[in-house]
C-alpha positions in Angstrom: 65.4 -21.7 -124.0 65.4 -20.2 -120.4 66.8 -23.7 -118.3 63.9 -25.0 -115.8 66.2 -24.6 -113.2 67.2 -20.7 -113.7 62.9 -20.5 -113.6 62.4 -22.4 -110.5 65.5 -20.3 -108.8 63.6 -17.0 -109.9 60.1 -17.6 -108.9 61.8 -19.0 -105.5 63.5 -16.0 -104.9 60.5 -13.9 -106.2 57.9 -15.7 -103.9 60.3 -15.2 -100.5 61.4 -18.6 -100.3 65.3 -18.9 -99.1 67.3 -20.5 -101.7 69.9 -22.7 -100.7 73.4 -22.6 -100.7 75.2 -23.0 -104.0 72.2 -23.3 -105.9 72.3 -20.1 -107.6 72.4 -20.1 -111.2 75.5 -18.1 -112.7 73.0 -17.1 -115.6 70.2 -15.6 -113.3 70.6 -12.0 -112.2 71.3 -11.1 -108.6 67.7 -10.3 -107.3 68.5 -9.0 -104.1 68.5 -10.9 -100.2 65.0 -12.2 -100.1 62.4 -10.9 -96.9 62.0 -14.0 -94.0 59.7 -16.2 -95.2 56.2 -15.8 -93.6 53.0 -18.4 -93.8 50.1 -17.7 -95.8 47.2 -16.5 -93.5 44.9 -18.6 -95.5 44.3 -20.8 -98.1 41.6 -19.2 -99.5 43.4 -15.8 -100.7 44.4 -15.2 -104.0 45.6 -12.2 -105.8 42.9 -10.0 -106.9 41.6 -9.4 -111.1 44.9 -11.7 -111.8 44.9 -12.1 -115.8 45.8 -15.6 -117.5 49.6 -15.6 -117.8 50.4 -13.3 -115.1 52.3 -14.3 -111.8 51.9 -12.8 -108.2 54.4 -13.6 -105.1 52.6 -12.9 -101.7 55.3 -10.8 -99.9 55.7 -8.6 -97.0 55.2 -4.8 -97.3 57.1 -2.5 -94.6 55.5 -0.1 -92.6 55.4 3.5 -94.4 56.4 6.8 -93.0 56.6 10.2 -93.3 59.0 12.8 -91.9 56.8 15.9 -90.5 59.0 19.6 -89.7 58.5 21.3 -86.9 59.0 25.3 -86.3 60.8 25.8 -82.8 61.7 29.0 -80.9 65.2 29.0 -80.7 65.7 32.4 -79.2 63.1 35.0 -78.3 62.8 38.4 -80.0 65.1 41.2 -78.6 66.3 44.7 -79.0 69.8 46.3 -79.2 70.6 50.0 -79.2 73.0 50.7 -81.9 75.7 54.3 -81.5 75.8 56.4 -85.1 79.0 58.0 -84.9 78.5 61.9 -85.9 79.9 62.1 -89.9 82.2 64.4 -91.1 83.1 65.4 -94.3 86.2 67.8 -96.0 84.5 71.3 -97.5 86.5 73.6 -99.3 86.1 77.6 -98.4 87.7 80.8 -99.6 89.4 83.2 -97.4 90.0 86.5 -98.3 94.1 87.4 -98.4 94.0 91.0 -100.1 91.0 93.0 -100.5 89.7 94.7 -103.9 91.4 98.0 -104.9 91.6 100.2 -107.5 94.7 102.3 -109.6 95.0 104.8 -112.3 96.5 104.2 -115.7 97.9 106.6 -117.9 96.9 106.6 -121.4 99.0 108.4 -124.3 98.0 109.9 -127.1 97.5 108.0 -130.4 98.7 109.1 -133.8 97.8 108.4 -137.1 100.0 109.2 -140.8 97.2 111.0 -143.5 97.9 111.7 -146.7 96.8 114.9 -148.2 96.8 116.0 -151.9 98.0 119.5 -152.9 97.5 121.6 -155.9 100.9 122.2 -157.6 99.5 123.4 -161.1 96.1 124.1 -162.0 94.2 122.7 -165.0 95.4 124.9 -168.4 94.1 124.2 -171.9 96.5 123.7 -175.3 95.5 124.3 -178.9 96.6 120.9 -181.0 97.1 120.7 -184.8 95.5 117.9 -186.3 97.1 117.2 -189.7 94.7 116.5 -192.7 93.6 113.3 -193.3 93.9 110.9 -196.9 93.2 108.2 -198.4 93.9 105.8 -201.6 90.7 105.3 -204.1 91.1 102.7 -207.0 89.8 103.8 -210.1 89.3 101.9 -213.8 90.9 103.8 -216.4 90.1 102.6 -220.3 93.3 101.5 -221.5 92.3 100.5 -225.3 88.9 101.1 -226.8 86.9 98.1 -228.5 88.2 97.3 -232.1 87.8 95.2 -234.9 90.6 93.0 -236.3 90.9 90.4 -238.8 92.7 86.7 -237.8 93.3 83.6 -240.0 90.7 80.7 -240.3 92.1 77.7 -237.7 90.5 74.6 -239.9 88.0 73.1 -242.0 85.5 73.8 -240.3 85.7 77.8 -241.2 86.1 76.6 -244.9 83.5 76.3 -247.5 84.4 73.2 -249.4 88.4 71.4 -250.4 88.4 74.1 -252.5 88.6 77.1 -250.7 91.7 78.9 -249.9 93.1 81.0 -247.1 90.5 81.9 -244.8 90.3 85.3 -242.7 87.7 85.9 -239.8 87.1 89.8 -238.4 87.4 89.3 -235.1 85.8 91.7 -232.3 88.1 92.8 -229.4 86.7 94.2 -226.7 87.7 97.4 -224.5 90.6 96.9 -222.0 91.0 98.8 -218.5 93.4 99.4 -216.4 93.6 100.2 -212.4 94.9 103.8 -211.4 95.5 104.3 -207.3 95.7 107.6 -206.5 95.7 109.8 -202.8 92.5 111.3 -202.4 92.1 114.2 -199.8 89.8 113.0 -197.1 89.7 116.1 -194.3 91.4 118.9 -194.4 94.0 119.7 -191.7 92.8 121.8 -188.1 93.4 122.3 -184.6 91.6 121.4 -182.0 91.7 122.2 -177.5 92.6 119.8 -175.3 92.2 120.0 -171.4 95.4 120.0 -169.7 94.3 118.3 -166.1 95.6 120.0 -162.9 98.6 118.2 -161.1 98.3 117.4 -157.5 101.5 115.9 -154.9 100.0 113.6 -152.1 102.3 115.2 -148.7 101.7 112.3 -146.1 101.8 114.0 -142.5 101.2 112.5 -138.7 98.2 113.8 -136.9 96.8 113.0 -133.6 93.7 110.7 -133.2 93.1 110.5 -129.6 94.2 113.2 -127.0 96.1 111.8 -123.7 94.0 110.5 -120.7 93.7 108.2 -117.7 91.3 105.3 -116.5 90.5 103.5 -113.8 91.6 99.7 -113.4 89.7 97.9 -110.6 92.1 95.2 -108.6 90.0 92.3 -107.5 90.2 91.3 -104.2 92.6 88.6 -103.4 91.1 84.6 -101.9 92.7 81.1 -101.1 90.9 78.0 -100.9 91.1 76.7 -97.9 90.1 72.6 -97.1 88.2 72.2 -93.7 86.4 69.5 -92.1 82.6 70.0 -91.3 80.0 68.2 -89.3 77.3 66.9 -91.3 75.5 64.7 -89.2 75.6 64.4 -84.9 76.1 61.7 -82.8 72.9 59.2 -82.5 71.0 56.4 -81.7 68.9 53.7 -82.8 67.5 50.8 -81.5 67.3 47.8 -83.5 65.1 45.0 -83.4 66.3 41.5 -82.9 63.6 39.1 -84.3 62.7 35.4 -82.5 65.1 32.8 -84.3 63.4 29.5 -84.9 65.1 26.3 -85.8 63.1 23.5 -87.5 62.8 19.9 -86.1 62.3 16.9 -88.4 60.6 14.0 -86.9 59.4 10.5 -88.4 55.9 9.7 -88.1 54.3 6.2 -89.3 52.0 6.1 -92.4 51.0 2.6 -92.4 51.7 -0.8 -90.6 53.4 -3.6 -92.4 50.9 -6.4 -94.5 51.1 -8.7 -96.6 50.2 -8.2 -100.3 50.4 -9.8 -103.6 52.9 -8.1 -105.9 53.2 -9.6 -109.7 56.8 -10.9 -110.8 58.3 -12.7 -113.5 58.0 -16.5 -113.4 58.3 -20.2 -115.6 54.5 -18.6 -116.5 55.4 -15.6 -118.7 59.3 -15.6 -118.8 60.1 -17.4 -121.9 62.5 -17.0 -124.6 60.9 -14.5 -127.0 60.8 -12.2 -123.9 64.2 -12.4 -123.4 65.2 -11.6 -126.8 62.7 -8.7 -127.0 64.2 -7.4 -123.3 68.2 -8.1 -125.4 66.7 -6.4 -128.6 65.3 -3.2 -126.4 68.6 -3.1 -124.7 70.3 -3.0 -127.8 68.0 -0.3 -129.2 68.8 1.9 -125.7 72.7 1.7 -126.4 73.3 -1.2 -124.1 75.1 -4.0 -125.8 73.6 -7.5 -124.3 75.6 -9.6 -126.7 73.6 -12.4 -128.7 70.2 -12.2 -129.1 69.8 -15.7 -128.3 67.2 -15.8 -125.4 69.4 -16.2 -122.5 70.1 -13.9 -119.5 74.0 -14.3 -119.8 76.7 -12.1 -118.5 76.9 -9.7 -121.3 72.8 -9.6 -121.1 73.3 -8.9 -117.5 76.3 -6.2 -117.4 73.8 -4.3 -120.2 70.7 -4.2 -118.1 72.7 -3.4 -114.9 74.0 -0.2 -116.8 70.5 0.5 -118.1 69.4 0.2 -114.7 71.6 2.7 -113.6 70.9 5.1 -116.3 66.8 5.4 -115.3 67.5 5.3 -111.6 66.2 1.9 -111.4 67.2 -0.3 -108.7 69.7 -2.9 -110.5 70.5 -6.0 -110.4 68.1 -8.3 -111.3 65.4 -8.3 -113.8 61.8 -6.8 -112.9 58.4 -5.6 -114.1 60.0 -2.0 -113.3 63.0 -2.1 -116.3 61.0 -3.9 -118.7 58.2 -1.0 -118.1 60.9 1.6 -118.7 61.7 -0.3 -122.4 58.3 -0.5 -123.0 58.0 -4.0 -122.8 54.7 -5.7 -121.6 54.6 -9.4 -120.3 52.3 -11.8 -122.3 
């Protein structure tokens, strides 16, 4: 529970009303030097489409203003004539040292080595034996005619029964041959002409290709580059224009006179304990530690909203309808 007296303190403070020395609360935050208290102008006013559970302070609005800028003429609009120095710049040109000429040249003979065949015997013809030709031919010979002979039985099979006794058989025996070789004539021997081919010697000899002569060689003509400095540009003028220079003037002008107003705050009415913990829970959730969540605006509470404060660009040190807007927490 908030204490009566932190309540009393707050809406005191809140309404304008100077609270004396030594009867702050160490729990309540610093809200600021309050304005000099003024008198209602009449009973009759009260703040406008108030709500049930909502608290307004009747306070003292300062004047408004608003700074205006103002263009001035500094210095007026002039002219200055400006020299262009004449530009130079480095060229390089040839200069002729030795003219073009001409000389003769002497050109020898060229030689060659040839080769050249020449007839040393002319082409003759020879008669050749050719010797007779042979040849071996194989040829079957008979070597015993076909015969009869007679050869003994070679088991019972040839006999007639247990009783038979030496069996012959006549036996035919065929022809045998033999192989004779023998040198057989295959041409007879004769002669024959053959071409004897000339003979030739290759005599290698040096002969002249090109006869002696002269020709003309042309000398070109002779240059050095030279470096020389050229004008490019002349000597001029040019006027320049200076333009007016302005300088600007700021100047306050008032918007609106001071009045008094009704302006809602936090009062006994709608600051009570859930609040508080909701405002310590939000602070909490924003990164700002406010200690316990107990319901109480201690020093811990207070160091987290002054730092909160300072995060959003809200004025800090004391709690308002502003911070608890900016953690999206509504008064009931």
């Amino acid at each position: 529970m908030i204490p009566k007296r932190t309540l009393a303190l707050l809406a005191a403070t809140a309404v304008g009303f100077a609270v004396p020395a030594g009867a702050e609360d160490p729990d309540l935050p610093h809200v600021g030097a309050a304005p000099p208290p003024r008198a209602f102008v009449g009973a009759d006013l009260l703040p406008p489409s108030a709500k049930p559970g909502e608290c307004y302070a009747r306070v003292f609005l300062p004047a408004t203003f608003r700074t205006e800028s103002q263009q001035v003429l500094k210095r007026e609009a002039s002219t200055r004539i400006e020299i262009l120095p004449a530009r130079h710049e480095w060229a390089q040109e040839q200069v002729l040292v030795k003219e073009a000429s001409e000389r003769i040249e002497v050109v020898p003979a060229t030689y060659d080595w040839r080769e050249d065949q020449v007839l040393v015997k002319p082409a003759t013809k020879r008669i050749v034996e050719v010797p007779a030709q042979y040849e071996w031919v194989e040829e079957q010979v008979l070597d015993q005619p076909a015969h009869t002979v007679w050869k003994k039985g070679r088991g019972p099979i040839e006999r007639v029964d247990n009783t038979t006794g030496e069996i012959l058989c006549l036996v035919e025996v065929p022809a045998t041959y033999k192989t004779l070789r023998k040198r057989v004539l295959r041409s007879p021997a004769t002669t024959r002409e053959i071409d004897v081919p000339a003979e030739f010697e290759t005599v290698r000899k040096r002969v002249m290709v090109t006869p002696p002569s002269t020709r003309k060689i042309e000398i070109p003509a002779d240059f050095k580059t030279v470096r020389v400095r050229k004008l490019v540009e002349p000597e001029t003028t040019r006027t320049i224009e200076i333009p007016a220079e302005y300088q600007t003037v700021t100047h306050t002008v008032k918007v609106s006179e001071g009045q008094m107003a009704w302006q809602p705050i936090l009062c006994e009415t709608n600051v009570n304990p859930q609040l508080v913990m909701d405002f310590q829970r939000a602070l909490a959730g924003a990164g700002h530690d406010p200690g316990p969540i107990d319901g109480r605006i201690g020093q811990q509470t207070v160091q987290a909203m002054n730092a909160f404060q300072r995060s959003k660009g809200i004025p800090s040190g004391s709690l308002t309808l502003a911070t608890l807007d900016a953690l999206g927490l509504k008064v009931r």
